[in-house]
C-alpha positions as CSV (number, residue, x, y, z in Angstrom):
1,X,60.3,131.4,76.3
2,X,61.8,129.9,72.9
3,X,65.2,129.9,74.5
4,X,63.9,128.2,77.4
5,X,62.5,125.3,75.1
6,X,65.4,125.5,73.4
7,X,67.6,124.6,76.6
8,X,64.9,122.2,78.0
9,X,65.3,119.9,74.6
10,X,68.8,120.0,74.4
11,X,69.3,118.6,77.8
12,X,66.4,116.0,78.0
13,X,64.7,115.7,74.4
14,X,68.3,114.5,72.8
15,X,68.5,111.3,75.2
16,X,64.8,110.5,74.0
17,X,65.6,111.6,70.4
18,X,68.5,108.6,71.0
19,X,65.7,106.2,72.0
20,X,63.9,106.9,68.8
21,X,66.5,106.5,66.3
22,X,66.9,103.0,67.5
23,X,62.9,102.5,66.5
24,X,63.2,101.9,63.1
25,X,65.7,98.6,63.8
26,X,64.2,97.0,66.8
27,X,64.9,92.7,65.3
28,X,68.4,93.8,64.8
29,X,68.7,95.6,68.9
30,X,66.9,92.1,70.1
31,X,69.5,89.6,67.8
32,X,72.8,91.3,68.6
33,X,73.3,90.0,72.4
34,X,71.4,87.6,74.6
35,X,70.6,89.6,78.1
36,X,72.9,88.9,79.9
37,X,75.6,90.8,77.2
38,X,73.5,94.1,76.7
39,X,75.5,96.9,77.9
40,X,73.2,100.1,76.6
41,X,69.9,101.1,77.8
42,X,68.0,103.6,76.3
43,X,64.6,104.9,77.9
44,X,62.4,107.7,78.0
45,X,60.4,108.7,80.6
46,X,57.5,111.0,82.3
47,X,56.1,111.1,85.8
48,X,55.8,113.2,88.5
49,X,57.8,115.7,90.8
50,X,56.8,115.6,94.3
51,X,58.4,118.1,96.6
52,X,59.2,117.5,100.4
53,X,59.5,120.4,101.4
54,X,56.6,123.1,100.1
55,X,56.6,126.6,102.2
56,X,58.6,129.6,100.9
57,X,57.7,133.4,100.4
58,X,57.8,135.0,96.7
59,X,58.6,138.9,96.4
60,X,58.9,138.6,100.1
61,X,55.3,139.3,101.4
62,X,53.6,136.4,98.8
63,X,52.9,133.5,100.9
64,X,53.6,130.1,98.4
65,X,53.1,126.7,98.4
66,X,55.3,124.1,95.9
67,X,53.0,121.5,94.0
68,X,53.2,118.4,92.5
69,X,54.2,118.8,89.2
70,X,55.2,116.7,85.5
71,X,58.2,115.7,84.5
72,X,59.7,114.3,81.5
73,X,63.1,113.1,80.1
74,X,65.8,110.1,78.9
75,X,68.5,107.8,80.5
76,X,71.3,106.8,79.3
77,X,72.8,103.4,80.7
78,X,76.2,101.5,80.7
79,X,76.8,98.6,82.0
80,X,80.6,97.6,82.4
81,X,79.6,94.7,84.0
82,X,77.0,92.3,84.7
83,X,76.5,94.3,88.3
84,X,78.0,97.8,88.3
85,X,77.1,100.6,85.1
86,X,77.1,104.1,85.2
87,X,73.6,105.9,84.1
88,X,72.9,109.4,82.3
89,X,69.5,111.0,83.1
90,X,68.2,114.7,81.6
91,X,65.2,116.0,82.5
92,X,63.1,118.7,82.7
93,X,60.2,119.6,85.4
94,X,57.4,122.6,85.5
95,X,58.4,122.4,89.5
96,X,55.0,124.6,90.3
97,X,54.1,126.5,93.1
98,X,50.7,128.7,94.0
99,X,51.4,132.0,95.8
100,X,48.7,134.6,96.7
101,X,48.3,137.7,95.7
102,X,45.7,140.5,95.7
103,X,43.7,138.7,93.3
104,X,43.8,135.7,95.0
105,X,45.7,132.3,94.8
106,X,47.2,131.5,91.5
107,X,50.0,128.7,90.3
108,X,53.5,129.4,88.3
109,X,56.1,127.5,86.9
110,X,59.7,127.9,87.8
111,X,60.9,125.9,84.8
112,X,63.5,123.2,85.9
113,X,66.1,121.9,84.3
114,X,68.1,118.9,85.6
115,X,71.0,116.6,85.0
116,X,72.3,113.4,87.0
117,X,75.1,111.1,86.9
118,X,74.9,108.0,88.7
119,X,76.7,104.9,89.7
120,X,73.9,101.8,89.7
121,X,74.2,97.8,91.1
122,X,71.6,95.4,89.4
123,X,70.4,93.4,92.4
124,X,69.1,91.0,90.1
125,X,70.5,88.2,87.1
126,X,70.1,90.5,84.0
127,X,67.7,87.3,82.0
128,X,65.2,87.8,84.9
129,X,61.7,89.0,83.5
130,X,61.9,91.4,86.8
131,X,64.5,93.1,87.3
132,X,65.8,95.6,90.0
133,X,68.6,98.1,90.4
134,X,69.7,100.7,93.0
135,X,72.0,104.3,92.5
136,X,73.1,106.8,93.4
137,X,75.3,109.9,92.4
138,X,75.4,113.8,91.4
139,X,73.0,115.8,90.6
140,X,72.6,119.3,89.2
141,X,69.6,121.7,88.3
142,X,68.8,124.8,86.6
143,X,65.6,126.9,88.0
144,X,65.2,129.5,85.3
145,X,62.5,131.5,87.4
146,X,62.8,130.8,91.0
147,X,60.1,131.0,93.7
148,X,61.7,133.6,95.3
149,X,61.3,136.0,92.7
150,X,60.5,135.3,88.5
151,X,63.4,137.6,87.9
152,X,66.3,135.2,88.9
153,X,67.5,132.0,87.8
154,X,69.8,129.8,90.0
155,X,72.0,126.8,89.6
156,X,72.6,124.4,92.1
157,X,75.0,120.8,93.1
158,X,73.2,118.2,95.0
159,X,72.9,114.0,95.0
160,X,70.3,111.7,93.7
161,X,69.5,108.4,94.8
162,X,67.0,106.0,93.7
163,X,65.9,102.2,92.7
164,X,64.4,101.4,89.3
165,X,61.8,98.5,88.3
166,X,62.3,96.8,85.2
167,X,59.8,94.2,83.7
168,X,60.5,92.6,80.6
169,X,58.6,92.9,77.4
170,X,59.7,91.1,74.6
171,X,63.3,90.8,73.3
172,X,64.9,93.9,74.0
173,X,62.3,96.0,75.1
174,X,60.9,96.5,78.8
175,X,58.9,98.3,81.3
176,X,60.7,101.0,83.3
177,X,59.8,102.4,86.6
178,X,62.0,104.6,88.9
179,X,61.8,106.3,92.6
180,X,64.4,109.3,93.0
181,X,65.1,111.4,95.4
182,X,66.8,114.8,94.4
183,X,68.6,116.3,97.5
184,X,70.0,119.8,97.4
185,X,69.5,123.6,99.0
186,X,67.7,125.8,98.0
187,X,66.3,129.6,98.8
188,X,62.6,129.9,98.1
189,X,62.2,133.2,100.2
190,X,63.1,132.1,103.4
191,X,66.9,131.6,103.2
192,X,69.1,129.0,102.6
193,X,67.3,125.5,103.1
194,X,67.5,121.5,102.7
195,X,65.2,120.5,100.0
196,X,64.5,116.7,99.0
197,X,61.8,116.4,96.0
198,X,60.9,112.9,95.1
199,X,60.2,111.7,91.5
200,X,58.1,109.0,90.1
201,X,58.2,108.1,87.2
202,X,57.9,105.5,84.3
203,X,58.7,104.8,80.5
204,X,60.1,102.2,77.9
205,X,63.4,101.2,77.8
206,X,65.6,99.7,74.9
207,X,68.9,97.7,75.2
208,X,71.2,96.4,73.1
C-alpha cells in the first residue's frame, strides 16, 4: 500500500505540488504578462470518473459492476502560441467496482494511475473572462489491481480527448472545468474489450 501512495504522488501530487509553490508569490504571477502573453498554466484538480462501459467477471465466476468513482490530480500547460499549446495532466483514480461474493455485494478499488499528453486549440481570445479550449492526445494508465483478478496489475496505451471551461477570477487566477474522455482496451474478465470512461472534473488554475 505505501508504495502504491508512493507512485500515486509522484505522478499526480508533483504537478499540484508545482501549483503550490507558486502560492506564496501570487502579485508577482499577475504583473509579469498581461493575458494575452501567459504561456504556463498551472491547475489542480478533482472530480469524477465515470465509466462507459461497467460489466466484467472477477476470479471468473464473480459477477462485477464498475462505479463511479473520485479522481484527483495537476496539469501542466504551454502555450506556444496564442492558439496551439501542448498540456501535461497526472492523475490518479480509485476506478471502483462492486462484485458479489458469498457474502454478498461488496465494492473495491483497482487503484489507477494515469498520464496524458495532449495537443490543445483555445477557441477563444486569451483576455476573455470565459474562455474555452479543445484537445486531444495520448494517454496511458497503470491499474495496480485489476478487476479481473487483485493479483495483477496491467499497463495500457490509449487517447484522450476533451474541452476545458475557464472562467476568470482575478489577475492570474481562474476557474477550471474539464470533460475527458479516456479511450483504451481493456480485460475486466471477459476478454479483450473497448473501454471509454469519462471524467469531470474541476479546479484552480494559475498562469503566468
Amino acid at each position: 500500500m505505501k508504495r502504491q501512495l508512493h507512485r500515486v504522488w509522484s505522478v499526480s501530487g508533483s504537478l499540484m505540488a508545482v501549483s503550490f509553490l507558486a502560492l506564496p508569490a501570487p502579485a508577482a504571477a499577475q504583473k509579469a504578462a498581461p493575458d494575452n502573453q501567459r504561456k504556463i498554466e498551472l491547475a489542480g484538480f478533482g472530480g469524477w470518473n465515470l465509466p462507459g462501459q461497467r460489466g466484467g467477471v472477477e476470479l471468473l465466476d464473480r459477477p462485477a459492476h464498475r462505479l463511479g468513482s473520485i479522481t484527483w490530480g495537476g496539469r501542466f500547460t504551454y502555450w506556444a502560441t496564442r492558439t496551439w499549446g501542448v498540456e501535461i495532466t497526472g492523475g490518479y483514480s480509485t476506478a471502483r467496482f462492486s462484485r458479489v461474493v458469498p457474502a454478498g455485494r461488496f465494492p473495491r478499488s483497482t487503484d489507477e494511475i494515469f498520464g496524458a499528453g495532449k495537443a490543445v486549440l483555445n477557441l477563444t481570445p486569451r483576455s476573455s473572462r470565459l474562455g474555452l479550449q479543445i484537445g486531444g492526445g495520448l494517454l496511458g494508465l497503470h491499474i495496480d489491481k485489476t478487476l479481473a483478478d487483485p493479483a495483477v496489475s496491467t499497463t495500457k496505451i490509449g487517447a484522450i480527448g476533451g474541452g476545458t471551461v475557464h472562467v476568470k477570477l482575478m489577475g492570474a487566477w481562474s476557474l477550471r472545468g474539464d470533460a475527458e474522455a479516456h479511450l483504451y482496451s481493456m480485460d475486466n474478465g471477459q476478454g479483450s474489450k473497448f473501454q471509454s470512461d469519462f471524467f469531470l472534473t474541476g479546479g484552480i488554475a494559475l498562469a503566468f
